[in-house]
N, C-alpha and C positions, 0 to 999 in steps of 0.2 A: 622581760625575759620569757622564751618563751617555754612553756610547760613540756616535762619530758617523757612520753611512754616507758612503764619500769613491767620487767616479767624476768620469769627463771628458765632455765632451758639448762637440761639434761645433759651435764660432758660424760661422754663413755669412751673411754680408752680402747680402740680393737685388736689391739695389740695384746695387753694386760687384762683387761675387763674394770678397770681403776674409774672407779663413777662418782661423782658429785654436782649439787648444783651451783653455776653461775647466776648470780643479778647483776641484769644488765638493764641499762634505760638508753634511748633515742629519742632525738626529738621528732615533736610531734608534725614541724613544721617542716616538712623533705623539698626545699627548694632544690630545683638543678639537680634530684637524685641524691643530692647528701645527708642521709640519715643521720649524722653526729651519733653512731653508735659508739655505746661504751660499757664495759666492763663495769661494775661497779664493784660486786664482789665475786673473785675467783676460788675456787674451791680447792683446797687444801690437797696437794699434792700435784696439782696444774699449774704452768709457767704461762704467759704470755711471750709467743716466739716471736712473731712479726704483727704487731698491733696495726688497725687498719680500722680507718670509720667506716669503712662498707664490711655487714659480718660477713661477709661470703669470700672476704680475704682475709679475715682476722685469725693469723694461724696460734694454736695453743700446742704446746711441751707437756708430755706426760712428766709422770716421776721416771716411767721406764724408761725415758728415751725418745718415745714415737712423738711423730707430730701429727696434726689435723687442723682440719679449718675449723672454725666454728661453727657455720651452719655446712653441716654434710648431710648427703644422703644414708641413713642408717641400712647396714644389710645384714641379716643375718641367715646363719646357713639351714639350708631345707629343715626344717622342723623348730627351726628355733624359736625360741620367745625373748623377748624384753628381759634381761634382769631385774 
């Protein structure tokens, strides 16, 4: 079997501002482009809407309602900071 890459990443809701962390792991072994990404633990108030082993289609459900990908590009507005 092979060994999985495991890290957390940051969901922020743009909508809400509803933040928490996900652990997720992929394997380490990306034949053909397929990372086998996965959720491991989703953070309390987040749905998994359209699960996807590539993150960059892995859509998540806020508690408000919005949805987003998993990996986005974060923007905030002129002067903004990180929460």
């Amino acid at each position: 079997m092979a060994a999985r890459d495991r890290y957390s990443r940051k969901l922020e809701c743009s909508q809400c501002g509803h933040s928490g962390f996900a652990e997720v792991s992929e394997s380490e072994e990306r034949r053909g482009g397929n990372r086998d990404f996965r959720i491991d633990e989703m953070p309390a108030g987040f749905l998994a809407e359209f699960p996807s082993h590539d993150p960059r289609k892995y859509m998540v459900r806020c508690q408000c309602g919005h949805k987003f990908r998993f990996e986005q590009k974060t923007a905030y507005p002129p002067g903004g900071e990180p929460r």
